[in-house]
C-alpha positions in Angstrom: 11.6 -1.6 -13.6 14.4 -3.7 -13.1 13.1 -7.1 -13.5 14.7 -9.9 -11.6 12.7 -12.5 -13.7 13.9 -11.7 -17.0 17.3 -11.6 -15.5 16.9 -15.7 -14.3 15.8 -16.3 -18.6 18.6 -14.8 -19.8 21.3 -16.5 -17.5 19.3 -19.5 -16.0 23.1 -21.1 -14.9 23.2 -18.6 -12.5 20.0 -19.0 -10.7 19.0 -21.7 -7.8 16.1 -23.7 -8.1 13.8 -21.8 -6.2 14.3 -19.0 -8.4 14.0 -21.4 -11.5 10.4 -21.9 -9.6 9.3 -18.5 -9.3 9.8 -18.0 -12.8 8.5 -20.8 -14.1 5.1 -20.1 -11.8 5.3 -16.0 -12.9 4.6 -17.5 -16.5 2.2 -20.1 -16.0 -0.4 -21.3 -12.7 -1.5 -22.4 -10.7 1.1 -26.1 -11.0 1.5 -29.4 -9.0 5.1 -30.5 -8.1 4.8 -33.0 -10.9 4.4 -30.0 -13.5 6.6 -27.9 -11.8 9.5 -30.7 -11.9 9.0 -31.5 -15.5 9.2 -27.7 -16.6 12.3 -27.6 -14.8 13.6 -30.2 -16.8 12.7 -28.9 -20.0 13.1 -25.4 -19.5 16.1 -25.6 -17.3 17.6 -29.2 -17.7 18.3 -28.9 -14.0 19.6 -32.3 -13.0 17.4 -32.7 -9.8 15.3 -35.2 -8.9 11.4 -35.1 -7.9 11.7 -35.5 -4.2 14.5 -32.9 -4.3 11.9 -30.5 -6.6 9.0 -31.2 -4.0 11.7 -30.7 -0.5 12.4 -26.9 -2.5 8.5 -26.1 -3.1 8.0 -27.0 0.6 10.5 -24.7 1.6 9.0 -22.0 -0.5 6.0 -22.9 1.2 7.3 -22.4 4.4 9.1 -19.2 3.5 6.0 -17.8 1.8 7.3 -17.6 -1.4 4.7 -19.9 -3.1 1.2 -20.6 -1.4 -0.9 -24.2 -2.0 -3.9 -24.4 -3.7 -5.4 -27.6 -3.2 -3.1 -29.7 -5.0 -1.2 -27.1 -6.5 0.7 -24.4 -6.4 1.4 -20.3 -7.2 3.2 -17.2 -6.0 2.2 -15.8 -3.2 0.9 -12.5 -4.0 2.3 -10.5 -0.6 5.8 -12.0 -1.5 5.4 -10.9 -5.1 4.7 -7.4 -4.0 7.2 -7.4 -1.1 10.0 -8.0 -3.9 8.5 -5.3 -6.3 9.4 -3.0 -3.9 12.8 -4.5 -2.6 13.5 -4.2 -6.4 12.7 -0.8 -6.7 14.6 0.3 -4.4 17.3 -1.1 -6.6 16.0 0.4 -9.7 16.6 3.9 -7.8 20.2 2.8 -7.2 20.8 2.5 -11.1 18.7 5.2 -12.2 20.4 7.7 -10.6 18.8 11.5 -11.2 17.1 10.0 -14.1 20.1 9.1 -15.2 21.4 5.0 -15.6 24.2 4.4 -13.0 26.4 1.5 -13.9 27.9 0.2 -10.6 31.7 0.2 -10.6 32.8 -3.5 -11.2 29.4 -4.6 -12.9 29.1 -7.9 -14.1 25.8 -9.1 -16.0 22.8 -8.1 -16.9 20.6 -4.6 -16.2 16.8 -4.1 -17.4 15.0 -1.2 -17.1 11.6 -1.0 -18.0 10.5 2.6 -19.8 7.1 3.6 -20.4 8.0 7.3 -22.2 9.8 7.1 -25.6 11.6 10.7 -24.3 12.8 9.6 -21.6 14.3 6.2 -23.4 15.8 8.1 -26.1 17.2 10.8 -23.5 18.4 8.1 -21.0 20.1 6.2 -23.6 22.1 9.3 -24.8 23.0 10.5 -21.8 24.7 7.0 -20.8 26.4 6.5 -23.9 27.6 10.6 -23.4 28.9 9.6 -20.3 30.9 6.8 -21.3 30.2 4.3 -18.7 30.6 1.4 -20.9 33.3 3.0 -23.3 36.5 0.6 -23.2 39.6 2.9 -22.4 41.1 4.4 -25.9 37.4 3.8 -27.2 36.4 6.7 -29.9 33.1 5.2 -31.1 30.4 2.9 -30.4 27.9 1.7 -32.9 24.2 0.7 -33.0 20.6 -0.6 -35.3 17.5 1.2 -35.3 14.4 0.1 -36.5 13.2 3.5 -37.3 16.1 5.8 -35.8 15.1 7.6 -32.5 14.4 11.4 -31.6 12.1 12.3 -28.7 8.5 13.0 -29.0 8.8 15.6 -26.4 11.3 17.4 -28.0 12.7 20.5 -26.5 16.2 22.3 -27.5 18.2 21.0 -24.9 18.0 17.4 -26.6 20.0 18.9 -29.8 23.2 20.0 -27.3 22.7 16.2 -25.9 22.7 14.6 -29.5 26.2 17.3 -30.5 27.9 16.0 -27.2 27.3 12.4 -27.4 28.6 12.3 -30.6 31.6 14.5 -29.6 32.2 12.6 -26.9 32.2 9.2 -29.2 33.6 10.6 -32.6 33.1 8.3 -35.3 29.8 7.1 -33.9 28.0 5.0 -36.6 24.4 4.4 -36.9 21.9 2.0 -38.9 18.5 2.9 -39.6 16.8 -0.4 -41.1 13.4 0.9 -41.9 12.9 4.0 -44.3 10.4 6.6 -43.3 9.6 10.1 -44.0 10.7 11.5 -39.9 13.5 8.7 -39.9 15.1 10.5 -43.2 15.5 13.4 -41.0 16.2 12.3 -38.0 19.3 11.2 -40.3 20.3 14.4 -41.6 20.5 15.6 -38.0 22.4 12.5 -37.0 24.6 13.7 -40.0 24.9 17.2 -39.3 26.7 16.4 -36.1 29.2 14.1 -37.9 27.6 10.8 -37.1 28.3 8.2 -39.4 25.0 6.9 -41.2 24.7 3.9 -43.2 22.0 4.7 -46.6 18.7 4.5 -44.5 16.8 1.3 -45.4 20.3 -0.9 -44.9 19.1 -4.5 -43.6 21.0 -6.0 -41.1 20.4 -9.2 -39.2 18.9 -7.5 -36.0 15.1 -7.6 -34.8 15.9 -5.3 -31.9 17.4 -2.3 -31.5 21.2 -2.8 -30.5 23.9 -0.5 -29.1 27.4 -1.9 -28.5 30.2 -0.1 -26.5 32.3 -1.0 -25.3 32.4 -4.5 -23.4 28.8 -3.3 -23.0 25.2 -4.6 -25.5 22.2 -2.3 -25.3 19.6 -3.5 -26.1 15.8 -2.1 -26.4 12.5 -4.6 -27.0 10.0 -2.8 -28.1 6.1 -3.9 -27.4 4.1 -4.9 -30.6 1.9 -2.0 -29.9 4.7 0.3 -29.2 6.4 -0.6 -33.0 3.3 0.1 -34.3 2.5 3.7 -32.7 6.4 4.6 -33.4 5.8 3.6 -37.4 2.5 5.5 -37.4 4.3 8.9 -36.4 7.5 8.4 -38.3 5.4 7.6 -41.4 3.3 10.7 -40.4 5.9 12.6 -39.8 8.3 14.6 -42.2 10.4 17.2 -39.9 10.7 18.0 -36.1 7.4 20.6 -36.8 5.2 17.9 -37.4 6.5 16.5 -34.0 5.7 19.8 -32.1 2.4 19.9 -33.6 1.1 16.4 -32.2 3.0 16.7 -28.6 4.5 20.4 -28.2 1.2 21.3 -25.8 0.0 17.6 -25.5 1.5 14.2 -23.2 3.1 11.7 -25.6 1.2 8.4 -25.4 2.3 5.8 -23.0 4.8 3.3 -24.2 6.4 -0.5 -23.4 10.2 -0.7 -24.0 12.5 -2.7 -22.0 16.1 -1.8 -22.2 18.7 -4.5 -21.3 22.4 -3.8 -20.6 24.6 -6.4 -20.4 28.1 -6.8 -19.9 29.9 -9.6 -22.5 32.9 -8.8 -24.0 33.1 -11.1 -26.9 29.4 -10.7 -27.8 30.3 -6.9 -28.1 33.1 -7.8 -30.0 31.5 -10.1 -32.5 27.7 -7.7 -33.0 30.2 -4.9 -33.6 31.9 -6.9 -36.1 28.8 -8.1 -37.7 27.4 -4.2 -37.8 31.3 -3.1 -39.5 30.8 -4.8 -42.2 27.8 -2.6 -43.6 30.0 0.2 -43.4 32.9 -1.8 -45.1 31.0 -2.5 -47.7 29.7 1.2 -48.9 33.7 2.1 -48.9 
């Protein structure tokens, strides 16, 4: 799900007040305008004044974007839902097929919400194979794994996905930070189709998972709970068989990732720089 809150977080100088509001009372409620003003200070530093926070809550009011409780105030839960929807419909737009559709011209910041680890790992190969976010002349892009990633509904077709995303981005390069037993070969396969792999275990300064290419970050938060379950299996695991055996005829547990695409050409620049240099090193 494409959410519009963590959107405001990551580029608060973009958003009004009202939507400074929203997210400030889709984290914490119910608040009085005195609360509500101070967290905009502190979370914000919007230079506004109190009667200037109070004139906005009253116009959410009287939009029925917040509802007052007494003294306080909250989101109005009809307006919540109404814009779950609206965004939805939105989230259709980009995810087109089952397949992420960057808009021509896109400027910002995408997140998409997955709750299958297939259908993340399958997602994110496809867009990468289609080059969306490649810079023109662009052989390559580059990325850290916690635990390297391979679908836990695995079927055949995946393996002709993995071979022409890497065709289509020769020289691909790959860091797996954490070394397990199914991470070792999900390496060798990443290495069978010319990948480039640093040694598995190589540390690097990242706590998520991170793709750069192009003018274009990736990048994948994974749940507690989710971490966990993947480092169960992988430490479980040894080959693609043991894989089959726990999901072949079974559903793959549910999962929490969020996967955040934004478009900044000199963060890509410098993370890409930042991930060279373990390769540069081994050489």
């Amino acid at each position: 799900m494409i959410n519009e809150l963590s959107l405001l977080r990551l580029h608060p100088e973009n958003a009004s007040t009202k939507q400074k509001i929203v997210d400030i009372l889709s984290n914490e409620w119910p608040l009085n305008a005195k609360e509500i003003h101070e967290k905009l200070q502190r979370f914000y530093t919007t230079e506004i004044s109190y009667q200037g926070t109070h004139k906005t809550i009253q116009e959410m009011g009287e939009d029925n974007i917040i509802e007052k409780k007494g003294a306080t105030y909250q989101l109005n839960l009809g307006w919540v839902q109404k814009s779950k929807r609206a965004l939805e419909e939105v989230e259709k737009k980009y995810l087109h097929g089952k397949k992420i559709k960057i808009p021509t011209g896109f400027e910002g910041t995408i997140e998409i919400n997955f709750d299958s680890y297939t259908e993340l790992c399958v997602q994110t190969a496809e867009l990468l194979l289609s080059r969306q976010l490649a810079s023109a002349g662009e052989k390559e892009f580059i990325c850290t794994l916690q635990y390297g990633w391979f679908p836990f509904k695995m079927n055949f077709a995946h393996f002709k996905l993995l071979a022409d995303m890497v065709v289509a981005n020769p020289g691909a390069k790959n860091i797996i930070r954490t070394k397990t037993p199914f991470g070792e070969w999900i390496r060798r396969q990443y290495n069978k189709i010319n990948a480039v792999s640093a040694p598995i275990g190589t540390k690097v300064d990242f706590d998520e998972d991170v793709f750069v290419q192009g003018d274009y970050i990736i990048q994948i938060k994974f749940a507690d709970e989710t971490k966990q379950l993947i480092e169960m299996y992988y430490k479980k695991w040894k080959d693609m068989e043991d894989c089959f055996k726990d999901f072949g005829l079974k559903p793959e547990p549910k999962i929490h990732a969020t996967m955040r695409i934004t478009k900044n050409p000199e963060m890509a620049k410098y993370l890409r720089k930042q991930l060279e240099k373990v390769f540069e090193a081994g050489k």
